[in-house]
N, C-alpha and C positions, 0 to 999 in steps of 0.2 A: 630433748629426749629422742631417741629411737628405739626402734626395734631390730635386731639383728637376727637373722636365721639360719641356725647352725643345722647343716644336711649330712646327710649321712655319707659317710668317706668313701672317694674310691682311692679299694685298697692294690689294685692294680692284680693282673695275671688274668686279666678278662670276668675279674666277681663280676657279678648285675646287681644280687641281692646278697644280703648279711643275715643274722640271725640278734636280734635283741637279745642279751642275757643277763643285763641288770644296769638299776638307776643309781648312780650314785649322788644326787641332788633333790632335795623337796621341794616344794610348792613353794614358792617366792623367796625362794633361798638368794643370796647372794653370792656371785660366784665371783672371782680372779681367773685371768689370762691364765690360760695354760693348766687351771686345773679339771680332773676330768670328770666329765659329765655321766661319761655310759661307758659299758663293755656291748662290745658287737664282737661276735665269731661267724668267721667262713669254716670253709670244712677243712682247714687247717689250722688255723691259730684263733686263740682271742685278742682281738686290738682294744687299745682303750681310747675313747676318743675326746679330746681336749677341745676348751672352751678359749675360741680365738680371740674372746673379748672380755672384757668383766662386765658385770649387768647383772639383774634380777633374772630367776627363772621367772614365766607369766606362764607358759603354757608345753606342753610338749606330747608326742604321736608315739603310741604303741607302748606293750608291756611287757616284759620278759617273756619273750618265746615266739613273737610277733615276728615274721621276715618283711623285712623292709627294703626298697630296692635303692641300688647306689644315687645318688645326686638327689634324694629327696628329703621333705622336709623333719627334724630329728625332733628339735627342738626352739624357741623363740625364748631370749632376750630380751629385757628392755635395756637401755644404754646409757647412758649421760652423755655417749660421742656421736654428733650426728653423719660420722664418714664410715663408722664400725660400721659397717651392712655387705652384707651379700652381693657378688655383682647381678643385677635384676630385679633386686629388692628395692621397696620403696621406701625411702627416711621417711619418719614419722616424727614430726615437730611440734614441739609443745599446743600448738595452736588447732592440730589434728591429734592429739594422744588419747583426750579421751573415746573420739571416735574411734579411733584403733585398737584402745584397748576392750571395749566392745566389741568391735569386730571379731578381734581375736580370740576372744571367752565364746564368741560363738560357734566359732570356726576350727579350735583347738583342743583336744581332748585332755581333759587335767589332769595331773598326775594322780593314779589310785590310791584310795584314803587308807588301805595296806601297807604301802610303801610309804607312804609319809610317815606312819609310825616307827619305820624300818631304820632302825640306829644306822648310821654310818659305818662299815668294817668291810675288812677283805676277808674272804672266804676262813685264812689260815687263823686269821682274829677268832673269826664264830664257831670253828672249832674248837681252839682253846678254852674259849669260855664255857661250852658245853661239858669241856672235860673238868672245869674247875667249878661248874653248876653255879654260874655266872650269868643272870639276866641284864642283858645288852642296853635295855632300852633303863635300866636304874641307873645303865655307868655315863658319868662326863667324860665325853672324848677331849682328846687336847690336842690332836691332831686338825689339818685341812678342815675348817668348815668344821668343826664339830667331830671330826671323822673317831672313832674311836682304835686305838693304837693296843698293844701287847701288854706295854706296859701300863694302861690305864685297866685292862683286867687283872693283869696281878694283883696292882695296889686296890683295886676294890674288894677281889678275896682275901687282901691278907687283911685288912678292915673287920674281917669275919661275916659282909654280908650277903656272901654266898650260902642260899639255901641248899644244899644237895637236894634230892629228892627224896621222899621217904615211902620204903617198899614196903606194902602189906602184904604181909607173906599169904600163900592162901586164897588172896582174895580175886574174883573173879575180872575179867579186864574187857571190855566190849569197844575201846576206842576204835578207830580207822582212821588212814590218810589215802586221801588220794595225791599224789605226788605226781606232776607234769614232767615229762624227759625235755629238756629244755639246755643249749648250751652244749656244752663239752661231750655230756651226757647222752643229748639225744643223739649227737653224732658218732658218738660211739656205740651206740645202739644201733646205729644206721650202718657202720663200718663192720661190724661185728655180724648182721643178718647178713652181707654179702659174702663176707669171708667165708659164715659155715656153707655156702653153696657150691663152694669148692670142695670136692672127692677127698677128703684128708684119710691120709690113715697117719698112725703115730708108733713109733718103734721106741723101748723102751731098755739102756743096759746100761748093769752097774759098773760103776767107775772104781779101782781102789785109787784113795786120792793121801796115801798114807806121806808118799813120799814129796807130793805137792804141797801136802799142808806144810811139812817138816820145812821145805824151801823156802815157803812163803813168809813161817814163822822165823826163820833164820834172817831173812831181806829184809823182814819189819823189824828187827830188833838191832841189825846190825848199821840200818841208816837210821833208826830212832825217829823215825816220822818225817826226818828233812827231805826229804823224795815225795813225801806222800805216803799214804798205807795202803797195801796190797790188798784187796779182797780177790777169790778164786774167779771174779769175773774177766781180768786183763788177761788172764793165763789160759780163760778159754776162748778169751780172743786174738788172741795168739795162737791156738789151738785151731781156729777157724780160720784164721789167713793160711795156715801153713797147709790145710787140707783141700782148701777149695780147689787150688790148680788141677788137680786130678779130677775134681766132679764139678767141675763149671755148669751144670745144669744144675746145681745146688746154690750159687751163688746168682741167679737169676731174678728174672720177671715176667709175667703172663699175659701177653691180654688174650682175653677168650676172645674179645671180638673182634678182633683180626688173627686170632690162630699165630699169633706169632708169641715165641719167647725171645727175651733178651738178654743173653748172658755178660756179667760184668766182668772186666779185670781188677777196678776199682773194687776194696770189700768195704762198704757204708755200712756198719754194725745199728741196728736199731736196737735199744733198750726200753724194754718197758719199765715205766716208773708207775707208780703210783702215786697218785697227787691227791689230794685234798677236792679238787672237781672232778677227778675220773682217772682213767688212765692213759699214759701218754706216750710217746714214744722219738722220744728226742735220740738224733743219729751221729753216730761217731763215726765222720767220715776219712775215709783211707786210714782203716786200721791194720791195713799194710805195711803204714808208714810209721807206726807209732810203737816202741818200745813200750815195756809193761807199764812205767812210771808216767810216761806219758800217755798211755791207756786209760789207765787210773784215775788222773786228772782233767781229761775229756769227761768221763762219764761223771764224776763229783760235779763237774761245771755243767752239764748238761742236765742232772738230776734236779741241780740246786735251780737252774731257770726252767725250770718244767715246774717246780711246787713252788715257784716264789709267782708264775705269770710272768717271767720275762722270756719263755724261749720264741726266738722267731720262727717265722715262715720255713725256714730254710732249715734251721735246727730238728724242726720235726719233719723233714721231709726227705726224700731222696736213701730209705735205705735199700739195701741189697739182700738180707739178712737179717733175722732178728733174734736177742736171747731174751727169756722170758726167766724173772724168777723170783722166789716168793722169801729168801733170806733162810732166813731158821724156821720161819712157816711153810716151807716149801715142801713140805709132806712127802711120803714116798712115792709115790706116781703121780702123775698131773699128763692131761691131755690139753696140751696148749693149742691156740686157734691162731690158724696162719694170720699175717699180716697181711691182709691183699694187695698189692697185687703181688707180693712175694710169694715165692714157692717154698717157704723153707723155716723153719721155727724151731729154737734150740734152747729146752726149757730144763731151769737147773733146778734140782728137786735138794732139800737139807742131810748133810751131810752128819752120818751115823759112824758109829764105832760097833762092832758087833766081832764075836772071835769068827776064826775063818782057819780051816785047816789048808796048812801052806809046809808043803816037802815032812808031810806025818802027823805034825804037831799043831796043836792050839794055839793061836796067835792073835793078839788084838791087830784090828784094823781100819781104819777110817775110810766107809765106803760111801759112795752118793750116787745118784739114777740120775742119767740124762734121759730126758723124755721131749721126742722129736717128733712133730711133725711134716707133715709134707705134702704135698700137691700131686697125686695119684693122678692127673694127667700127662700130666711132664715128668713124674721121677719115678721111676721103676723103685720094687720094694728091695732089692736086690745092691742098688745103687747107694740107695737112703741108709742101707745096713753099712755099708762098706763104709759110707762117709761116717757115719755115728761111730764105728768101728779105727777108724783114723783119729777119729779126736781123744777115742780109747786110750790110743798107744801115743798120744802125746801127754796125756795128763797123767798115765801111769807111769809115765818114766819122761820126767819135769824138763832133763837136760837136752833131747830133743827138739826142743820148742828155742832153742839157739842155737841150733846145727840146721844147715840149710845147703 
């Protein structure tokens, strides 16, 4: 027997410390090579961190929301292989284990009697179940370890032994949670308190988008989905390469503490998604370079590893610009909050049909609000119009946007 001690990963770009964000193992569980024990997130991504050896969990340090610093102790193993060890670690042999494993229960703080009740699932899992009023801890997983899978909550709702919940109407309600920002969460809490620090002002005009939908639905029908399908997002980013050159202090970055911006040539589109742990912003880089269908299929692949937990480091890093927006919930104004350190935010608001008197007469029209903000150190209000104003007269006359 030994014991093996799995530490906490350096994830390299100079981290020190990570962020615990969740156990995926119980109290004396058995694990397999390579499956994963925990989520840790820096202020860019969550990693998940895999188990070098198989073994027993015995003991393991800290709980979700706890910062732990690189190279130190995560978690302990016991082993059947007496070479599985850490370099610096000491083998623990049958003829020392029991002394070991007292040591270790002294020394090692046990996983919390919370989390051990805590079913196995990924985030997208415990959603589902929520919407299908699906308690987790009734269903057998058949996944990893017990893990519980998608399809082990179906087949337990369609069993029928999903309780919904049942409303009394009327009746008074006095619960409370206290809820920890912890994860993804508190770092965008933390991203979002800097961001408002910066002077925004936001400039808001309608778009008629009569002739763009008509385009879009013409390209969707006449490649029948083998392309891909066009949503109004690749057209406004197309829309936003073709305008920048004229206001490159739109395509930018700030640092306050050095008073310098930095203007790109490169246009790294960031998109905010909405995921299941918060919200994210995975980046379509050199959308300069990329035709609508290949716009379209950046952001679908970018969207899908943002809500599944596979986008990397990079993925979410490095934009220039950002478009913010909220689909068919997209309401008629929205004051969107820069990305920092961007200067610049181009948020789409849901697209109405309303009549609109055009050369005398009555006429239906499909119109939608871009709502923009911007960085009132660096961009004049005057600038900010002009640029929103350019993206105008690409999306209201579609053939532009391939003239160049």
């Amino acid at each position: 027997m030994g014991i093996h001690v799995v530490k906490v990963p350096d994830i390299g770009e100079g981290i020190a410390e990570v962020e615990l964000v969740e156990w995926h193992i119980r109290p004396d569980e058995t694990v397999v090579a390579d499956q994963v024990l925990a989520d840790v997130m820096t202020d860019k991504a969550t990693v998940e961190v895999p188990s070098p050896v198989a073994g027993t969990v015995i003991a393991v340090r800290g709980t979700p929301g706890d910062k732990l610093a690189v190279g130190s102790e995560l978690l302990r193993l016991k082993t059947t292989a007496t070479a599985d060890v850490e370099a610096g670690e000491q083998v623990v042999t049958s003829a020392a284990s029991s002394a070991q494993s007292a040591a270790t229960s002294a020394t090692a703080a046990p996983l919390p009697s919370t989390l051990a009740a805590k079913p196995l699932a990924s985030p997208s899992v415990r959603h589902h179940a929520r919407e299908l009023g699906v308690d987790l801890t009734q269903v057998r997983g058949t996944g990893p370890s017990g893990r519980v899978e998608h399809g082990d909550v179906v087949r337990h709702a369609s069993r029928g032994i999903a309780k919904p919940a049942v409303v009394q109407r009327y009746a008074e309600r006095s619960g409370e949670q206290a809820i920890s920002l912890i994860g993804l969460r508190r770092q965008i809490a933390l991203h979002m308190q800097a961001s408002l620090r910066i002077p925004h002002f936001t400039y808001v005009e309608e778009v008629d988008v009569t002739e763009l939908e008509a385009l879009r639905s013409t390209l969707n029908e006449r490649f029948d989905g083998t392309r891909g399908r066009l949503t109004v997002l690749p057209f406004l980013m197309r829309a936003i390469v073709l305008a920048v050159p004229a206001f490159p202090q739109i395509n930018a970055r700030f640092d306050d503490e050095q008073a310098v911006v930095t203007r790109f040539d490169a246009v790294n589109i960031g998109i905010a998604t909405q995921t299941d742990a918060g919200l994210m912003v995975p980046v379509v880089r050199h959308a300069e370079a990329h035709d609508l269908w290949a716009s379209a299929a950046e952001v679908a692949r970018l969207a899908d590893a943002a809500r599944t937990g596979k986008a990397t480091r990079d993925e979410l890093s490095g934009s220039t610009i950002t478009i913010t927006s909220l689909g068919p919930l997209g309401g008629i104004v929205s004051t969107p909050v820069i990305n920092a350190p961007e200067v610049a935010i181009v948020g789409v608001n849901r697209i109405v049909e309303r009549p609109v008197m055009r050369a005398g007469a009555i006429v239906s029209r499909r119109l939608m609000n871009l709502s923009s903000s911007f960085d009132h150190r660096v961009i004049d209000g005057q600038h900010a119009a002009e640029f929103v104003q350019a993206l105008r007269g690409y999306l209201e006359c579609p053939a532009l946007l391939f003239v160049e």
